[in-house]
PDB file of N, H, CA, C and O in Angstrom:
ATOM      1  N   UNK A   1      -6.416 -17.444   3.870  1.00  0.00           N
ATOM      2  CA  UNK A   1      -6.552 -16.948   5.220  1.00  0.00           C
ATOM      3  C   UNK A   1      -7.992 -17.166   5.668  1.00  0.00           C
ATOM      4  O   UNK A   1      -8.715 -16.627   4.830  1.00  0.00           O
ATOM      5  N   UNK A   2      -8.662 -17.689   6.567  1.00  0.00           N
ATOM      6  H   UNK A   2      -8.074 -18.126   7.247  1.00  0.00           H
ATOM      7  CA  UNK A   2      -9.928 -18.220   7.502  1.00  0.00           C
ATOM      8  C   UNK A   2     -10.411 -16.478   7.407  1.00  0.00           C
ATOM      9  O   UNK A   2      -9.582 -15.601   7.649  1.00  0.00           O
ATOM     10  N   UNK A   3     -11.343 -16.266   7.159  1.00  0.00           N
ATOM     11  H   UNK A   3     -12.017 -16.979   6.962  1.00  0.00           H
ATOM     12  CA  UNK A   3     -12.418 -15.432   7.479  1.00  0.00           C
ATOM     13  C   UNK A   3     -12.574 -14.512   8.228  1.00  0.00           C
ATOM     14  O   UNK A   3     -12.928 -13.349   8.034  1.00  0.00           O
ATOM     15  N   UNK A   4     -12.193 -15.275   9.453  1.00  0.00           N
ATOM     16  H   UNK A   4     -11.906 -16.219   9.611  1.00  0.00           H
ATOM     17  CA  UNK A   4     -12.119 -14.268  11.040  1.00  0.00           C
ATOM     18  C   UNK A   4     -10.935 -13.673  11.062  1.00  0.00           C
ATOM     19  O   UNK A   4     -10.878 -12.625  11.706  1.00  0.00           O
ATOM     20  N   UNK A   5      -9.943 -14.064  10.519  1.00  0.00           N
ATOM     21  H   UNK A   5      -9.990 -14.915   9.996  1.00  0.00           H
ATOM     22  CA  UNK A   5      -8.552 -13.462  10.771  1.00  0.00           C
ATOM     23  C   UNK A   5      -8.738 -12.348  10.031  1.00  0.00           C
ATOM     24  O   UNK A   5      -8.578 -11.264  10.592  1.00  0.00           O
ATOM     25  N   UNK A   6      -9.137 -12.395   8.531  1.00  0.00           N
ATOM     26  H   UNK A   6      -9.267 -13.276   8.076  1.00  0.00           H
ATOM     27  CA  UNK A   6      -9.149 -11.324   7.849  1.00  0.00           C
ATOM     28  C   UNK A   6     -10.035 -10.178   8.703  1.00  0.00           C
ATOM     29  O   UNK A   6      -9.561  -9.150   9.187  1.00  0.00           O
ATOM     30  N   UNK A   7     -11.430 -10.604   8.769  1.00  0.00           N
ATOM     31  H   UNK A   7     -11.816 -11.440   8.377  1.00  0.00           H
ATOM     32  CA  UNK A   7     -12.364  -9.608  10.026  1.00  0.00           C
ATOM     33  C   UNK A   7     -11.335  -9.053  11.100  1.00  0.00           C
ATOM     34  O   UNK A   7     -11.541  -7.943  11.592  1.00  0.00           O
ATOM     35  N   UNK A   8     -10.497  -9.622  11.383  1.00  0.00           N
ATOM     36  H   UNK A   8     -10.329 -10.524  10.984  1.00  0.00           H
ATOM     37  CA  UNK A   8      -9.898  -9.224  13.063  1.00  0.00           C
ATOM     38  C   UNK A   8      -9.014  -7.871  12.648  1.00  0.00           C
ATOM     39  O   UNK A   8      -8.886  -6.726  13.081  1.00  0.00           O
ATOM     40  N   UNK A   9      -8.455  -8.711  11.504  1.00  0.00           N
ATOM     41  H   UNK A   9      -8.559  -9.641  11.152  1.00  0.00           H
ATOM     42  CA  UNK A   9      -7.462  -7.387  10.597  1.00  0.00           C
ATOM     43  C   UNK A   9      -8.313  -6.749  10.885  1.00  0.00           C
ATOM     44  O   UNK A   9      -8.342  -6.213  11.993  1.00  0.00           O
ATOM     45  N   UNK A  10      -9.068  -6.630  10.184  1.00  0.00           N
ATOM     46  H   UNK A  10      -9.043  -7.065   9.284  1.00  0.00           H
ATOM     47  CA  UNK A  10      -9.714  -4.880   9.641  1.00  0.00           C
ATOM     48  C   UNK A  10     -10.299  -4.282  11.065  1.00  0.00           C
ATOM     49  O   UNK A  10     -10.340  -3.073  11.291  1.00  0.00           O
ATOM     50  N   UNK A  11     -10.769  -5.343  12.041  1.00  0.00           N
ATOM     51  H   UNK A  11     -10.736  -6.325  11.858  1.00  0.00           H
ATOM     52  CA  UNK A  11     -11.209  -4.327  13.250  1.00  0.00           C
ATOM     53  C   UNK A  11     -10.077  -3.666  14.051  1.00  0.00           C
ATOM     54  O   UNK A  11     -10.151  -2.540  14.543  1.00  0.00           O
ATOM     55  N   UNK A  12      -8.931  -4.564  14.133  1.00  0.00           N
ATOM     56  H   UNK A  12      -8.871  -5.479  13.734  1.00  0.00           H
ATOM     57  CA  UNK A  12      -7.946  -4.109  14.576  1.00  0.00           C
ATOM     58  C   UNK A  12      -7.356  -3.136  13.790  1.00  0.00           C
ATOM     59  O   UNK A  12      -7.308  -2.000  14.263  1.00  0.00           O
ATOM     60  N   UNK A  13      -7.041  -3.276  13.035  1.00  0.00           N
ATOM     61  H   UNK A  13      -7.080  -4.199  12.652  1.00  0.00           H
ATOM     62  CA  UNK A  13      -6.359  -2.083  12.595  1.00  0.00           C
ATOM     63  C   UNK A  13      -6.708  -0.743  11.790  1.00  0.00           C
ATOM     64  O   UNK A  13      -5.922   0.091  11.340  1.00  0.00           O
ATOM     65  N   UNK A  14      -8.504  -0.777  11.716  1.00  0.00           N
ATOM     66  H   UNK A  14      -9.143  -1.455  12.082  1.00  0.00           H
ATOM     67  CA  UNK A  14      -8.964   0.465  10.845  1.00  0.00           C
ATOM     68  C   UNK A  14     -10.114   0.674  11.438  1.00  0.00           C
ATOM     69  O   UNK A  14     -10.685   1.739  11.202  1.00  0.00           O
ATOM     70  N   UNK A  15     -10.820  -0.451  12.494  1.00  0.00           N
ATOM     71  H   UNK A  15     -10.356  -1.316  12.686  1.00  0.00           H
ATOM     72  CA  UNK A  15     -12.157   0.178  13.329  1.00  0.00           C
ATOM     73  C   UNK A  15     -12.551  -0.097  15.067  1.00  0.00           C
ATOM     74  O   UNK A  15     -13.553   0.094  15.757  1.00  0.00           O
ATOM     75  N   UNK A  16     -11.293  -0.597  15.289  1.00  0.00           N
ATOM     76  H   UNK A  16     -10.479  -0.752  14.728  1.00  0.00           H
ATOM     77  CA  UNK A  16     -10.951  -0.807  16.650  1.00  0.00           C
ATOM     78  C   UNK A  16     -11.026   0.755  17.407  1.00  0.00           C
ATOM     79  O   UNK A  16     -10.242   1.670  17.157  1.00  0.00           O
ATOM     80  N   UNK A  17     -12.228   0.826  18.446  1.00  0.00           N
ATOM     81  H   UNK A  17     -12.865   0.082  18.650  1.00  0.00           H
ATOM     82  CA  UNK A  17     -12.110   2.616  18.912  1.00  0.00           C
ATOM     83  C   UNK A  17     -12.320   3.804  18.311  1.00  0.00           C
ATOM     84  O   UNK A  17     -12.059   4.917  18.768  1.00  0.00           O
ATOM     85  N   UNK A  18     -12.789   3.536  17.291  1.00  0.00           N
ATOM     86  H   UNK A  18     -13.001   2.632  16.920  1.00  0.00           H
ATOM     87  CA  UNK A  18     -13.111   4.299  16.036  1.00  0.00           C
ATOM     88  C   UNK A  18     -14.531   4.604  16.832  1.00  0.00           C
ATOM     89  O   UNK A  18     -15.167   3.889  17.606  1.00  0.00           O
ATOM     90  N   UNK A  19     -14.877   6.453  16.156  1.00  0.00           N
ATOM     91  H   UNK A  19     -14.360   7.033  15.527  1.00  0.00           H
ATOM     92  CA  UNK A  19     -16.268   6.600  16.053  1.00  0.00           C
ATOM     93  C   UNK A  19     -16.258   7.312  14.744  1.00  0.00           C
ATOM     94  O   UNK A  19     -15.536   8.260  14.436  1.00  0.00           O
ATOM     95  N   UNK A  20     -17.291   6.636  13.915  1.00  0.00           N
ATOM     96  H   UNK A  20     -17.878   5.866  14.165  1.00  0.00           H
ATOM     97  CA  UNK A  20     -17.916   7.138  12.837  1.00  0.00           C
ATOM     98  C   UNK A  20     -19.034   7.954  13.113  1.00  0.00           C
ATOM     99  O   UNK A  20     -19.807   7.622  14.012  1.00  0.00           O
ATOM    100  N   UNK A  21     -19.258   9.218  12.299  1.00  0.00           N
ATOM    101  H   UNK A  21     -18.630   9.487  11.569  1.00  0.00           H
ATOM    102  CA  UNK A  21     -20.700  10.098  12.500  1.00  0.00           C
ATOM    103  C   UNK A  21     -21.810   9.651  11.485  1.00  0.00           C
ATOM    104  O   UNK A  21     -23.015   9.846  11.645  1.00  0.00           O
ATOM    105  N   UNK A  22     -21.196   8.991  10.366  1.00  0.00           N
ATOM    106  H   UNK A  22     -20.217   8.833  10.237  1.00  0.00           H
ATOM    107  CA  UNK A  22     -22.408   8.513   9.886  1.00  0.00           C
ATOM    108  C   UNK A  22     -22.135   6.898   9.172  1.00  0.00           C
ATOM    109  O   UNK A  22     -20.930   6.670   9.056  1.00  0.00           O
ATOM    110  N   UNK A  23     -23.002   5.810   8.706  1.00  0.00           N
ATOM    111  H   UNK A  23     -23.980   5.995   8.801  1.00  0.00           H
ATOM    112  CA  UNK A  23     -22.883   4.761   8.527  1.00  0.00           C
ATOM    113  C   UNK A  23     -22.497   4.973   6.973  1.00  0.00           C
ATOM    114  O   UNK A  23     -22.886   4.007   6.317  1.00  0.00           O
ATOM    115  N   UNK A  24     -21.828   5.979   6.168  1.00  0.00           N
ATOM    116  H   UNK A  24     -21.512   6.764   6.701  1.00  0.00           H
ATOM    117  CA  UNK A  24     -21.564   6.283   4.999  1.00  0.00           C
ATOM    118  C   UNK A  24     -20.036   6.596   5.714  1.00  0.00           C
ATOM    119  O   UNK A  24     -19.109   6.377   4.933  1.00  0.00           O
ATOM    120  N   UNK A  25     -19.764   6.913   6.620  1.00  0.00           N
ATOM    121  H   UNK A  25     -20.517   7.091   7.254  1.00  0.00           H
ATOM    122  CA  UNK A  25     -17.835   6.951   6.674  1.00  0.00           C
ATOM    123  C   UNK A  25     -17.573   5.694   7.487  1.00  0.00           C
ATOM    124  O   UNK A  25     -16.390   5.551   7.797  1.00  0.00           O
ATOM    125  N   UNK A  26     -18.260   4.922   7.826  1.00  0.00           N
ATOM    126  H   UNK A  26     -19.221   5.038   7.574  1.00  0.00           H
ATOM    127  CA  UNK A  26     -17.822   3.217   8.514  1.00  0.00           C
ATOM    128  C   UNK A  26     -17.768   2.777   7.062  1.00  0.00           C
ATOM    129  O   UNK A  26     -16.679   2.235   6.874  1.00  0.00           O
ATOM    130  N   UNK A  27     -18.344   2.789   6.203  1.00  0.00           N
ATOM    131  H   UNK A  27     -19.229   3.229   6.356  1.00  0.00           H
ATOM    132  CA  UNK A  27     -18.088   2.216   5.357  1.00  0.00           C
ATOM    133  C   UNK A  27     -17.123   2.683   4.112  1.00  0.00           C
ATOM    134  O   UNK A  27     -16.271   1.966   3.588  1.00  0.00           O
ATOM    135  N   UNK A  28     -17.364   3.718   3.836  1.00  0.00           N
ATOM    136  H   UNK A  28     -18.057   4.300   4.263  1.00  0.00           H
ATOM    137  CA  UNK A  28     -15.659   4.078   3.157  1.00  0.00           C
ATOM    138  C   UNK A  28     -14.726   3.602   3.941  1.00  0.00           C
ATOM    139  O   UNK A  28     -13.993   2.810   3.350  1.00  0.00           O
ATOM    140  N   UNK A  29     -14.390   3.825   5.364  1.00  0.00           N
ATOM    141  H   UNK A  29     -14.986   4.469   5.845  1.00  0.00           H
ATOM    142  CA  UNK A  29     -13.045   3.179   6.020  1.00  0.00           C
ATOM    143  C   UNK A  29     -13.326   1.823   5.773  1.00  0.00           C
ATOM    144  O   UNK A  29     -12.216   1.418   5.428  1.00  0.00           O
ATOM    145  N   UNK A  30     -14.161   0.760   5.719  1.00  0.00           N
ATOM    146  H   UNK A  30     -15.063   1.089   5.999  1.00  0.00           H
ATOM    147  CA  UNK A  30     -14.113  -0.504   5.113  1.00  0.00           C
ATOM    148  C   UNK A  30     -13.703  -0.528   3.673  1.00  0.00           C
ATOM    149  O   UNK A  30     -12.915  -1.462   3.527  1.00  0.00           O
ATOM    150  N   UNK A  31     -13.850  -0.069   2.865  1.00  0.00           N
ATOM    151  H   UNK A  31     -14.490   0.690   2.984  1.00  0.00           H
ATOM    152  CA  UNK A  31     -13.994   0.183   1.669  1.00  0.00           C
ATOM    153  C   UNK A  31     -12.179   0.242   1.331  1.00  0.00           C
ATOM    154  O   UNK A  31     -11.490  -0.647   0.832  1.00  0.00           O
ATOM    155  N   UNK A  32     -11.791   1.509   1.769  1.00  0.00           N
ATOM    156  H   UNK A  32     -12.351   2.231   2.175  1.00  0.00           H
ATOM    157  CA  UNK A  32     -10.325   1.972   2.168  1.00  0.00           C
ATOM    158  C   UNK A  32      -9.817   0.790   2.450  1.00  0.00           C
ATOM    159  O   UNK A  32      -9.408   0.111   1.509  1.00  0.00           O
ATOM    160  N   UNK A  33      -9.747   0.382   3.531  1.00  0.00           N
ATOM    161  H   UNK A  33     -10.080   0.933   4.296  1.00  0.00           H
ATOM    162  CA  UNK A  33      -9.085  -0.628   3.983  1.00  0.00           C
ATOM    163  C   UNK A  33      -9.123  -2.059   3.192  1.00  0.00           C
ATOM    164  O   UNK A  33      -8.058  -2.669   3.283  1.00  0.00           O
ATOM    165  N   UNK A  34     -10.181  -2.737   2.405  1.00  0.00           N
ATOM    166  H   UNK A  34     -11.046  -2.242   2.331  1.00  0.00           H
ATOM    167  CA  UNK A  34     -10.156  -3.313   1.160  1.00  0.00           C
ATOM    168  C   UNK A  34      -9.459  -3.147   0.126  1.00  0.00           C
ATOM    169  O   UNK A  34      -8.832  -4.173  -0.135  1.00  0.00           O
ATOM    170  N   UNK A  35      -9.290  -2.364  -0.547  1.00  0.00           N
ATOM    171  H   UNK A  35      -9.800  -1.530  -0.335  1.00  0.00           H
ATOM    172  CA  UNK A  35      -8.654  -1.700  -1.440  1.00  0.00           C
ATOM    173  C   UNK A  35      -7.143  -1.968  -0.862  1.00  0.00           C
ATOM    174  O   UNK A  35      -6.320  -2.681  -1.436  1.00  0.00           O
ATOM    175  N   UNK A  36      -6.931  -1.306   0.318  1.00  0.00           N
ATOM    176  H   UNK A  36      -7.600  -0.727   0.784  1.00  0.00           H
ATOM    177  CA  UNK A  36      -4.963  -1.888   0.427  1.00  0.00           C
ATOM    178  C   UNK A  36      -4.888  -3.206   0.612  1.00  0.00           C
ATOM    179  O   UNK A  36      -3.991  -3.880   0.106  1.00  0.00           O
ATOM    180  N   UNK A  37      -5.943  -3.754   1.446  1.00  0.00           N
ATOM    181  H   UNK A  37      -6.672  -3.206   1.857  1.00  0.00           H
ATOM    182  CA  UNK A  37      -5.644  -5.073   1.525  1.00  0.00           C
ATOM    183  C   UNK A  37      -5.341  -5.947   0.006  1.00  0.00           C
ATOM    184  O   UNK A  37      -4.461  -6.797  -0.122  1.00  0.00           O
ATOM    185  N   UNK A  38      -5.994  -5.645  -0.732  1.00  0.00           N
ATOM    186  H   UNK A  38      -6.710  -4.954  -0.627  1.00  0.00           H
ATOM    187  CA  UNK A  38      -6.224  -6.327  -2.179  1.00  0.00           C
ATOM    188  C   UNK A  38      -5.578  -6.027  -3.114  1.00  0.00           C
ATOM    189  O   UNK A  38      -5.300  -6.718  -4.094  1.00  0.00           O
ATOM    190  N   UNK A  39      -5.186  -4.577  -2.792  1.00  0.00           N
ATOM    191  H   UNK A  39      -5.412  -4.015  -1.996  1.00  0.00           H
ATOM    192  CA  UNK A  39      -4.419  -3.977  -4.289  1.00  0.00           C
ATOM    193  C   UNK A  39      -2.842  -3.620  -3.892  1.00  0.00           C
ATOM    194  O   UNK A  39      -1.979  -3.687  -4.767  1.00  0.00           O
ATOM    195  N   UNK A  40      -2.462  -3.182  -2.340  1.00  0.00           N
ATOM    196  H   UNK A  40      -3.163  -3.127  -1.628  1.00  0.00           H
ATOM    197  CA  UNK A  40      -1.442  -2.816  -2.597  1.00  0.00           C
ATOM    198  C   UNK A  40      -0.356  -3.655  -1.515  1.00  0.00           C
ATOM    199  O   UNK A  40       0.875  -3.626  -1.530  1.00  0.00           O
ATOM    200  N   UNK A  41      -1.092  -4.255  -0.767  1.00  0.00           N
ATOM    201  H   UNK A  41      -2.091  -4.279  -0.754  1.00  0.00           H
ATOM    202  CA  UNK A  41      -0.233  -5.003   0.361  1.00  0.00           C
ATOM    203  C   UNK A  41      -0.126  -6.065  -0.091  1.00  0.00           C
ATOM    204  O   UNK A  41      -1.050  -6.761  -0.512  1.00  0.00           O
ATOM    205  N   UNK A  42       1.620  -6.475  -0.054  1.00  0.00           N
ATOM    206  H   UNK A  42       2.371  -5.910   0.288  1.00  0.00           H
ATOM    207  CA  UNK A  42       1.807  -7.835  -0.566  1.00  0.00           C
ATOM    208  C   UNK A  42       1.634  -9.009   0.293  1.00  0.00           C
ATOM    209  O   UNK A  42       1.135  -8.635   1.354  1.00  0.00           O
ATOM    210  N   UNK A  43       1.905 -10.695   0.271  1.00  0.00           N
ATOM    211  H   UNK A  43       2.310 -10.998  -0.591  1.00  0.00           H
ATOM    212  CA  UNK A  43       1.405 -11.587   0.562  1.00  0.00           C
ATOM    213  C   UNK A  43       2.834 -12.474   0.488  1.00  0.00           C
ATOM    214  O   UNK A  43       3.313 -12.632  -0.635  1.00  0.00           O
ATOM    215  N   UNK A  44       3.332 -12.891   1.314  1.00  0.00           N
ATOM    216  H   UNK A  44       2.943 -12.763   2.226  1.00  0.00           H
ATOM    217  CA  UNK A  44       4.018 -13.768   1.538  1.00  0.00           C
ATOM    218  C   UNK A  44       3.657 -14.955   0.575  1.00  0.00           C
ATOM    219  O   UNK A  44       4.326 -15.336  -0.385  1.00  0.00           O
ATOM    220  N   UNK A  45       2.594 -15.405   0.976  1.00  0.00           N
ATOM    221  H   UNK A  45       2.051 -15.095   1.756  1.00  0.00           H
ATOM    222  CA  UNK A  45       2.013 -16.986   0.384  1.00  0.00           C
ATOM    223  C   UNK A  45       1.855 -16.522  -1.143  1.00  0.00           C
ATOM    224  O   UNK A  45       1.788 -17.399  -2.004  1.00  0.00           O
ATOM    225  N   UNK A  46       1.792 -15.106  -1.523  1.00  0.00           N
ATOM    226  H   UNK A  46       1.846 -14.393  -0.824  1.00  0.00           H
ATOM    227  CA  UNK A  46       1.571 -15.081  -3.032  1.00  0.00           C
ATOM    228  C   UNK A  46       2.501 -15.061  -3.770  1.00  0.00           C
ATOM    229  O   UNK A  46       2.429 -15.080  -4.999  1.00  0.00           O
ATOM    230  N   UNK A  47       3.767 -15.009  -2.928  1.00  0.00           N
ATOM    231  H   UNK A  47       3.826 -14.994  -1.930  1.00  0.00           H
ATOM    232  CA  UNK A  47       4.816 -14.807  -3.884  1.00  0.00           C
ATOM    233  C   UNK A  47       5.579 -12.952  -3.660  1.00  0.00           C
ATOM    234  O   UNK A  47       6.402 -12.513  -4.463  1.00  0.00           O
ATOM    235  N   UNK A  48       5.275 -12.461  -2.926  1.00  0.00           N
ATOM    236  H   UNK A  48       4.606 -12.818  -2.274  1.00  0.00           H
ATOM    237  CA  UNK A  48       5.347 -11.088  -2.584  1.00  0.00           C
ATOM    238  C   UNK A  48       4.808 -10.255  -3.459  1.00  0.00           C
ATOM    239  O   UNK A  48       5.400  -9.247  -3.845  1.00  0.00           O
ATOM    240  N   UNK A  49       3.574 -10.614  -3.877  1.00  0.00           N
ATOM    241  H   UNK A  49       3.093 -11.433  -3.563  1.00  0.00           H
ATOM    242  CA  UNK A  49       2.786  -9.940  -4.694  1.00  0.00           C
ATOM    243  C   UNK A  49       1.263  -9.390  -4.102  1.00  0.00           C
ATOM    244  O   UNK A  49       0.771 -10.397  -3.593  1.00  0.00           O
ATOM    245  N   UNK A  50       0.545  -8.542  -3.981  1.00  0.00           N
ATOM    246  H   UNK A  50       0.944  -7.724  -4.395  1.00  0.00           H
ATOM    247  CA  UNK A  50      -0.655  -8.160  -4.297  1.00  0.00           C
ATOM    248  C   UNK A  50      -1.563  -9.444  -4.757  1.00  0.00           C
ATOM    249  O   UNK A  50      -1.207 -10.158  -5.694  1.00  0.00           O
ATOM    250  N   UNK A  51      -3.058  -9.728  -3.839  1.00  0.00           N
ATOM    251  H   UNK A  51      -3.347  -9.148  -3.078  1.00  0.00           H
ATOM    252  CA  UNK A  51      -3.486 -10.574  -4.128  1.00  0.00           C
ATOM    253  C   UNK A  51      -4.095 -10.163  -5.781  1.00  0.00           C
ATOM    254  O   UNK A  51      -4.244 -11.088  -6.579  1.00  0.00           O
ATOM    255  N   UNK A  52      -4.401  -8.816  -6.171  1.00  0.00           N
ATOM    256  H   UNK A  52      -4.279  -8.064  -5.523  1.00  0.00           H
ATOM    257  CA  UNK A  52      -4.846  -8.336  -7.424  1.00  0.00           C
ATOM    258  C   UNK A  52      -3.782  -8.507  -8.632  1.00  0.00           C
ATOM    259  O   UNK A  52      -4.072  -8.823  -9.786  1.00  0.00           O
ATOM    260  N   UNK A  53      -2.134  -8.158  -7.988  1.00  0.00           N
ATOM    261  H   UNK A  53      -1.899  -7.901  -7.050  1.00  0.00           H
ATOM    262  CA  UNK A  53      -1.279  -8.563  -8.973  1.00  0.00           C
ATOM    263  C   UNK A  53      -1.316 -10.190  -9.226  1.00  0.00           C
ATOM    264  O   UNK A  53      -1.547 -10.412 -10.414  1.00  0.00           O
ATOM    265  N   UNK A  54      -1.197 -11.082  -8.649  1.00  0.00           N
ATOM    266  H   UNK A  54      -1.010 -10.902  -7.683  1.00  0.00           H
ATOM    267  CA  UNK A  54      -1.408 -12.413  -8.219  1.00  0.00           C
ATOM    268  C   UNK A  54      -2.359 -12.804  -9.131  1.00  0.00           C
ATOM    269  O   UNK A  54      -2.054 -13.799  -9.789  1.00  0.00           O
ATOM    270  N   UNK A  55      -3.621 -12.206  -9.397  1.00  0.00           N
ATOM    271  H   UNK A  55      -3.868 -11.398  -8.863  1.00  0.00           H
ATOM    272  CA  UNK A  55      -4.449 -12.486 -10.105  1.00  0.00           C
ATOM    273  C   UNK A  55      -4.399 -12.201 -11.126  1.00  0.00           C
ATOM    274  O   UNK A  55      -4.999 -12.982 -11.865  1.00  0.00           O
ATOM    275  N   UNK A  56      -3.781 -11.117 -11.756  1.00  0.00           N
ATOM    276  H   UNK A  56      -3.294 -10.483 -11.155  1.00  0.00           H
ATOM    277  CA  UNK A  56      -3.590 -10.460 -13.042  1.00  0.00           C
ATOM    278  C   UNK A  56      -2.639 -11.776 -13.754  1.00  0.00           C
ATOM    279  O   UNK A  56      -2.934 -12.577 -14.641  1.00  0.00           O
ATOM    280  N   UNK A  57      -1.711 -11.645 -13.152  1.00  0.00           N
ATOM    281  H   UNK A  57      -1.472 -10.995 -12.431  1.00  0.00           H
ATOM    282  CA  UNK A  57      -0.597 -12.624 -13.835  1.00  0.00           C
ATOM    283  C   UNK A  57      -1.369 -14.252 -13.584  1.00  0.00           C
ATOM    284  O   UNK A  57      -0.735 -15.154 -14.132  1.00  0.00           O
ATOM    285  N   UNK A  58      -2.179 -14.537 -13.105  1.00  0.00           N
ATOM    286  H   UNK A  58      -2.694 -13.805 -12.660  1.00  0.00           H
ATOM    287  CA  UNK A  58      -2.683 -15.972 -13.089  1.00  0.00           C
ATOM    288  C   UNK A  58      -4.025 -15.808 -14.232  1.00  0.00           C
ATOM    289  O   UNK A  58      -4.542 -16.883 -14.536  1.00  0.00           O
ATOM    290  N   UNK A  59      -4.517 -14.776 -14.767  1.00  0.00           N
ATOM    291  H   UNK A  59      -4.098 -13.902 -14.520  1.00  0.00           H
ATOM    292  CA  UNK A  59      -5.074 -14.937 -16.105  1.00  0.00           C
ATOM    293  C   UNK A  59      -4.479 -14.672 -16.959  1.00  0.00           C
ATOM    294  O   UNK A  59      -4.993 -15.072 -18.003  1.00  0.00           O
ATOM    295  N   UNK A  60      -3.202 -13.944 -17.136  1.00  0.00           N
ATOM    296  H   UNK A  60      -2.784 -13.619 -16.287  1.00  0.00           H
ATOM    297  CA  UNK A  60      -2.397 -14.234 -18.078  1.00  0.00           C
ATOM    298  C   UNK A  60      -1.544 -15.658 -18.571  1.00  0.00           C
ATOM    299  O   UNK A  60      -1.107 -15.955 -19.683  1.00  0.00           O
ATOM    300  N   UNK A  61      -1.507 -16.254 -17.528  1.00  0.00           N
ATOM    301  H   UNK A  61      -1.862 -16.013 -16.625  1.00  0.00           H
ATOM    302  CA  UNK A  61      -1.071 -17.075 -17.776  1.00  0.00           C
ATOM    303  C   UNK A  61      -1.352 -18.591 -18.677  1.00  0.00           C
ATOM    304  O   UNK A  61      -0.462 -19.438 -18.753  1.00  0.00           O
TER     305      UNK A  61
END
């Protein structure tokens, strides 16, 4: 996935209209939102897997 798309995700859907009170909870909600992206939301192109499951099983392999 290009770079910006991934960026657009995350503004759109976890910091779009958002106000944070301090630059320590903008970044946990980045943080947050990493974490599902990587660990628990699956991926069409991966096989309907987690890009982290995806990876697990491609060093096992």
């Amino acid at each position: 996935m290009p770079h910006g798309t991934l960026l657009g995700r995350l503004k759109v859907g976890r910091l779009y209209g958002g106000k944070f009170g301090t630059r320590r909870q903008a970044m946990d909600e980045v943080i947050d939102w990493m974490m599902l992206y990587n660990h628990r939301r699956i991926h069409l192109t991966l096989g309907y897997v987690s890009p982290m499951q995806y990876e697990k099983s491609w060093h096992a392999a």
